[in-house]
N, C-alpha and C positions, 0 to 999 in steps of 0.2 A: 710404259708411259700412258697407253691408253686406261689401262686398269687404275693407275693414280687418276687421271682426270674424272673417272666413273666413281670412284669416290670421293673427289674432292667434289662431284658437283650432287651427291647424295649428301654429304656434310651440308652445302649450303641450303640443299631445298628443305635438309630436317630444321636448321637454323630456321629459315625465313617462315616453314610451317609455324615452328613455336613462337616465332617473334609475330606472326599474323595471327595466332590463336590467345595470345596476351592484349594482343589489340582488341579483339573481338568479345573481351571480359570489358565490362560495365563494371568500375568498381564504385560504389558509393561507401561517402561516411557517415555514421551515425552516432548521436551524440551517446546512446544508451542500447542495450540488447532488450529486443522486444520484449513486453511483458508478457505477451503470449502468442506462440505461433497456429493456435488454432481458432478459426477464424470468429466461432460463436464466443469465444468469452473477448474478443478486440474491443477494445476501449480507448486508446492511447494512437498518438499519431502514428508513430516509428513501426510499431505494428499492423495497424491498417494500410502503410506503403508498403509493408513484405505482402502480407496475405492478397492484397490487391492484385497481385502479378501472378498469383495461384489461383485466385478464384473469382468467380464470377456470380454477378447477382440479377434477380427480373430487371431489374431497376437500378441506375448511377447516376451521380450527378458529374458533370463535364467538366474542361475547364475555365468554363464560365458558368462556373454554378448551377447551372441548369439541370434539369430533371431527363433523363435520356433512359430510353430502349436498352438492355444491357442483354437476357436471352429472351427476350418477350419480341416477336415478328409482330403480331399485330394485338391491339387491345380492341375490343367491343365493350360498350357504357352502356346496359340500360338504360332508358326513358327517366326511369326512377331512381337511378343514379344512383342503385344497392347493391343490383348484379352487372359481373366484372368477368366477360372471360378473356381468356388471355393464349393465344397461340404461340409456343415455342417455335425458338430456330431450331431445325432442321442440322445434324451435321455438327454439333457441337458435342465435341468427347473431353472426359476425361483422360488426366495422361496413364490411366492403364487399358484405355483403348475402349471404353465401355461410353455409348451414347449414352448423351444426356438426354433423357422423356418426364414424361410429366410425375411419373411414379416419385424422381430423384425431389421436385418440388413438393410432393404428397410427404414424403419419407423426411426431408428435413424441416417442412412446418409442424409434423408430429414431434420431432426431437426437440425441436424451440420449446415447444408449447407444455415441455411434461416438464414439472416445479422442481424435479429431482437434479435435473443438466443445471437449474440457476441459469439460464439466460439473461442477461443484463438488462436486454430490453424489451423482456415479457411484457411488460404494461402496454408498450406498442400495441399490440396486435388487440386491442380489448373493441375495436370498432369492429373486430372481424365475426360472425357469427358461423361460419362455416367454408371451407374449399372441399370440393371433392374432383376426384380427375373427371374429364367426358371423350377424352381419347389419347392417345400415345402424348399426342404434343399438345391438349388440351386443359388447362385446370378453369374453373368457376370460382369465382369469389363472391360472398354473398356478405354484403354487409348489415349490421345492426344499426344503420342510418346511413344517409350520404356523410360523405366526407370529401374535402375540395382536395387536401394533402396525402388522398390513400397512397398514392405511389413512394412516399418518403420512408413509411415501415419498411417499402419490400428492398431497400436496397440490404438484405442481411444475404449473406452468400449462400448458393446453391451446394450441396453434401452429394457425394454419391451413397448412394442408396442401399450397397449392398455392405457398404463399411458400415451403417448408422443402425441396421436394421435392431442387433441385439447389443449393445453399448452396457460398460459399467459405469455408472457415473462417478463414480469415485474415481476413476482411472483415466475417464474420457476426455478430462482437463488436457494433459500432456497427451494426447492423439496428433501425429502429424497426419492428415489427410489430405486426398486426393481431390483436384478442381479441374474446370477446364480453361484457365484461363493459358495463358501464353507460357504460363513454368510450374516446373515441381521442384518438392522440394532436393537440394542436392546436401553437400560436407554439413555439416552445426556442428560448430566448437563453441558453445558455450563457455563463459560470455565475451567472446570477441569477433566472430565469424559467422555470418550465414551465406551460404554459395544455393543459387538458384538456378537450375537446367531448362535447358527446351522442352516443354513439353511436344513431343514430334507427331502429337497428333492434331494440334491447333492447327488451324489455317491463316489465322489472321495475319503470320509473317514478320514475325519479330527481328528485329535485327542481330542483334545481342545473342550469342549464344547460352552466353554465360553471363550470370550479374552475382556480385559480390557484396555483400552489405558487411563494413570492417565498426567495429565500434570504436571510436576516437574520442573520449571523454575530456580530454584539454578541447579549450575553444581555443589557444592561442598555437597549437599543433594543427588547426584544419585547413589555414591558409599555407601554410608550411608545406603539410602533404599533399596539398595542390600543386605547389609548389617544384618538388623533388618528384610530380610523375609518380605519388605514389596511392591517389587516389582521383574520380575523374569530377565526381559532382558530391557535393556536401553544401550543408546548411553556415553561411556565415555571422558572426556578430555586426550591429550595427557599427561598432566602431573600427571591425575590420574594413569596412567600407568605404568608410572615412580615411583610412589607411592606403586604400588602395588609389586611389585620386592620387597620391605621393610616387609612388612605388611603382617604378616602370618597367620590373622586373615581373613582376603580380603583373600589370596591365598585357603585359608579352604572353605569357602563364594563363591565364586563367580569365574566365568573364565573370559579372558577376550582373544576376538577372531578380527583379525585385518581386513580390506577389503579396498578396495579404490573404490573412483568414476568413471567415465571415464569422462575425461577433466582436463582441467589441467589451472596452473596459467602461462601466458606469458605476454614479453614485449613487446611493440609493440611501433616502429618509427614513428613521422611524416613526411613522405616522401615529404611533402608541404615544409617542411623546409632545405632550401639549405645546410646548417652548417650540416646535417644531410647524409652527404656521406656515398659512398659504404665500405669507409676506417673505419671511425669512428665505423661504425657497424656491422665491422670484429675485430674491437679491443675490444669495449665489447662483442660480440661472445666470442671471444677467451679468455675472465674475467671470461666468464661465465660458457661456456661450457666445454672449455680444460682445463682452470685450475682447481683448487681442492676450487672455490669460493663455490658451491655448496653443497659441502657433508659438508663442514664445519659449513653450516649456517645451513641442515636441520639435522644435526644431528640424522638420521635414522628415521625421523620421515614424511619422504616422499621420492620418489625417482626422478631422470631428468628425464624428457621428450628430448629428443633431437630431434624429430622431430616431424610435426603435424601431417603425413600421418601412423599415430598407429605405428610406430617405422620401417617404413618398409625400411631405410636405415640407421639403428643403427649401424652398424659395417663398415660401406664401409670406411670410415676416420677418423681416432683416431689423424690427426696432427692437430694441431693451422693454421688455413686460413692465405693467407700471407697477413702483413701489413706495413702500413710506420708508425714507431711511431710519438705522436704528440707532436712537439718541443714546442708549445703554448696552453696553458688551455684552455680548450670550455667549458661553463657553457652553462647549460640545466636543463628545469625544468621538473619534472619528478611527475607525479601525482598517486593517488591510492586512493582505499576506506579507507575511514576512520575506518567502522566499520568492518574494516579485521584486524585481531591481526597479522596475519602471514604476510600479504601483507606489514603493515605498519614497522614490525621487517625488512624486506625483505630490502625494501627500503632503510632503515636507516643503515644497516651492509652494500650493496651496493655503497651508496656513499664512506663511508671509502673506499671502496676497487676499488674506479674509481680514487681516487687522486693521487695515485701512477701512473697513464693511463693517466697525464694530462687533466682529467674528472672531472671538478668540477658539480656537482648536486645538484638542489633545489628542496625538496622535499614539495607537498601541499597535506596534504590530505582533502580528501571532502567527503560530503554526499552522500552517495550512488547513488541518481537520479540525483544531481549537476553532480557527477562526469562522469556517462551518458551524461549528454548534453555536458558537455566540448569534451569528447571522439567524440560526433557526429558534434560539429561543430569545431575539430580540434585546442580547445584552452590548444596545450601541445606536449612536444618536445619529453619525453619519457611517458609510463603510462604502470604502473602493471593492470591489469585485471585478468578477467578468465570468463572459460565457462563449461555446462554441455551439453555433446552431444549425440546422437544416438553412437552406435556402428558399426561404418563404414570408410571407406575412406573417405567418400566428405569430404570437408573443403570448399567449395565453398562460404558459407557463411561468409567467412573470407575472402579469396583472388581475391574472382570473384571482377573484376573493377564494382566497384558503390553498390556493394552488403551492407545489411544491416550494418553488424558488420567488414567491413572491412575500420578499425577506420586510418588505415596507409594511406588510400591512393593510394596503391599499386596498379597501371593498368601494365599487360602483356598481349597482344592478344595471343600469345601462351599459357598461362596460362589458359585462359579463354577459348580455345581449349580444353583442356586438359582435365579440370575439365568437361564441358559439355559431353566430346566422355566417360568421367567415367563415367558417370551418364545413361549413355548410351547402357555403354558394360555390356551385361550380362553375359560372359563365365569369370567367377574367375580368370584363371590367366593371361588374355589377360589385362582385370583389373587392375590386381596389375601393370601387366606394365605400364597401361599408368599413374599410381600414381607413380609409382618409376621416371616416366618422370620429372613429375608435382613435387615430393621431389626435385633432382636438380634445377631446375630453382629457388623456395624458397632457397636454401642453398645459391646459387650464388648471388640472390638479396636483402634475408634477412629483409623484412619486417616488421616482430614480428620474437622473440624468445621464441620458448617455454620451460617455466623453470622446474615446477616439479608438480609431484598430490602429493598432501597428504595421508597420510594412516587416517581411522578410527577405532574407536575403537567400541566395542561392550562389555558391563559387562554381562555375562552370568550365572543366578545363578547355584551352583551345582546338585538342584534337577532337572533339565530340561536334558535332552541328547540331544548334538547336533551330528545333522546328519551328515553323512558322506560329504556332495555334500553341503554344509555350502555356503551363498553367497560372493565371492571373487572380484565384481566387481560389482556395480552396474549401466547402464545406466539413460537414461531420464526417463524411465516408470518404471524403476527398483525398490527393495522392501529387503531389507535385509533378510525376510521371507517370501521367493518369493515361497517358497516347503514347506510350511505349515505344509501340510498334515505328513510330516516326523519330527517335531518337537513333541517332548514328555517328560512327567514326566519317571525321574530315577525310 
């Protein structure tokens, strides 16, 4: 008798162990299998949330956008605002037990910087003119001028040093490496499964043992496997949302919490094209902006952008820009991606609402890279786009004359002033002035118009507690579960 109750109660505790170790798996869905797990060639979101939970960088932004301390303990600014040292934390390993020193930042800004690895965002680093270490936990950075935004390059992840030293770069693509963030890598079943372990050298205390990232390519299967307990947090559709306001089975099941990106969708002029006046592109301004075109089309399901410099002249003018109406129709062709639902709805509710503006509009949509090249060799009068960007003022990349993505055309030597003395000025609100300069001259000339970000969604199931400080905004490096450590089972 006693010998059955001694295994009846090893049967239960081996049950309740696995039933407590199923619980203690974070499973996440994702809509695609990352396009790369190694963290220098990361490009794409679904991949920046894996490697994010493996590795760590000087520099992150929060989940308030913000720009934060990530293994940098303390920063010193030169006077001259060119040298930059920077003390490591202390105590930070990699998960095969090797501390992190200043060698491992020496060792991976050499691997960035050699043309053979293609790092994506070499052009970044071109303000930098030299780092060298000055002690264990010590590096120097020596810039080739001030810059107000240097800490936005260095969010690229820390490498341990003793994996990077002699690399093939032909082969270095597909490298899973070692970080010290909160996990290593664990199972990859390609392409359906990535499983992430503890890294049990971290300190920071992650809850989670285990995290599972499943790929679930149906959007109409992700409410579902919320649903059946068969995954805990995934990305939902705006209209699953909508759906769930109905659905008291869902509302019992699962929460669901809303966040936005930073960047946004705007229009943007061919300022090559004459028909393209300063008149015409005060009248749809004012379609766009003043009137109520906007709230009607998004339906709560995103909100305006009114300006590109982070809203820093949101309230200065609430009237309609003065114009001459237009006695004769102007046809213009107006382009967007194809494979945007919302761009291409955009578009299409748009033109109705320029005919009344004697605005007739031809819409083409194209393929995503097609629609690229058109944008870069200027075959198109109006075009929907969008972008994801750092957490900052610059816009330079858009308005500076000749700059990459500045598809308009748009040359101001003041402007280009402007934008450079920003990038320049380090004291915050001397700053914001000279972007509040840089906002009017855009209002006045109006080059692109920035339209609206959309909201996301998030399904959270009920057994999970979300933390108070939940992410509201995600940047370029940014991570919806950027504070890990404070995600847990109810």
């Amino acid at each position: 008798m006693k010998k059955g109750l001694i295994w009846s109660f090893i049967l239960f505790f081996s049950l309740s162990l696995f039933s407590n170790q199923g619980k203690h798996v974070l499973r996440i869905g994702i809509h695609n299998f990352p396009l790369s797990l190694n963290p220098v060639y990361v490009t794409d979101e679904i991949s920046q949330a894996v490697i994010n939970k493996i590795f760590d960088s000087l520099y992150y932004f929060d989940e308030a956008g913000e720009i934060r301390s990530g293994l940098v303990e303390e920063t010193l600014l030169n006077p001259n605002g060119k040298i930059i040292v920077m003390r490591l934390k202390a105590n930070r390993f990699f998960s095969d037990g090797k501390e992190l020193d200043a060698e491992d930042v020496m060792a991976t800004f050499r691997l960035l910087r050699n043309p053979e690895i293609h790092f994506p965002y070499l052009s970044t680093f071109d303000f930098i003119h030299s780092i060298e270490k000055i002690g264990r936990y010590c590096i120097r950075l020596i810039l080739n001028e001030k810059l107000a935004t240097w800490k936005n390059p260095m969010t690229f992840k820390i490498l341990h040093s003793g994996q990077i030293k002699k690399v093939n770069p032909a082969k270095f693509k597909n490298s899973l490496l070692s970080g010290t963030g909160p996990y290593k890598f664990g199972r990859i079943k390609e392409p359906s499964l990535i499983e992430l372990t503890r890294n049990t050298y971290d300190l920071t205390g992650s809850l989670f043992p285990v995290i599972e990232y499943t790929v679930v390519t149906s959007t109409v299967m992700k409410p579902l496997k919320l649903l059946n307990d068969e995954i805990d947090i995934c990305e939902l559709q705006p209209e699953d949302t909508q759906a769930y306001r109905r659905i008291s089975k869902w509302r019992q099941k699962f929460s669901i919490l809303r966040y936005k990106k930073f960047g946004f969708t705007y229009l943007v002029f061919n300022l090559n094209h004459s028909k393209l006046g300063k008149n015409l592109r005060r009248v749809i301004y004012n379609c766009l902006i003043k009137g109520d075109f906007l709230q009607n089309f998004l339906k709560h399901s995103g909100h305006i952008v009114k300006t590109p410099f982070l809203l820093l002249d949101e309230e200065a003018d609430k009237n309609p820009l003065p114009i001459v109406e237009l006695e004769n129709p102007i046809k213009l062709k107006i382009l967007s991606n194809s494979e945007s639902k919302i761009r291409k709805e955009f578009v299409l509710f748009f033109k109705q609402a320029l005919k009344s503006k004697n605005v007739i509009l031809e819409p083409v949509f194209l393929e995503y890279q097609v629609f690229l090249d058109y944008l870069k060799k200027g075959y198109f009068d109006l075009a929907v786009s969008g972008f994801l960007l750092d957490i900052d003022y610059d816009m330079k990349d858009v308005f500076y004359g000749g700059s990459y993505f500045n598809y308009s055309g748009f040359k101001n030597e003041k402007m280009d002033e402007l934008l450079d003395r920003g990038l320049k000025e380090l004291d915050p609100e001397k700053r914001r002035g000279i972007y509040l300069q840089a906002n009017r001259i855009w209002k006045n000339e109006l080059p692109l118009i920035p339209l609206f970000n959309l909201y996301y969604y998030m399904g959270i199931s009920k057994q999970i507690r979300i933390p108070a400080n939940v992410c509201t905004l995600m940047g370029s490096t940014g991570d919806f579960l950027i504070n890990i450590q404070d995600w847990k089972n109810q």
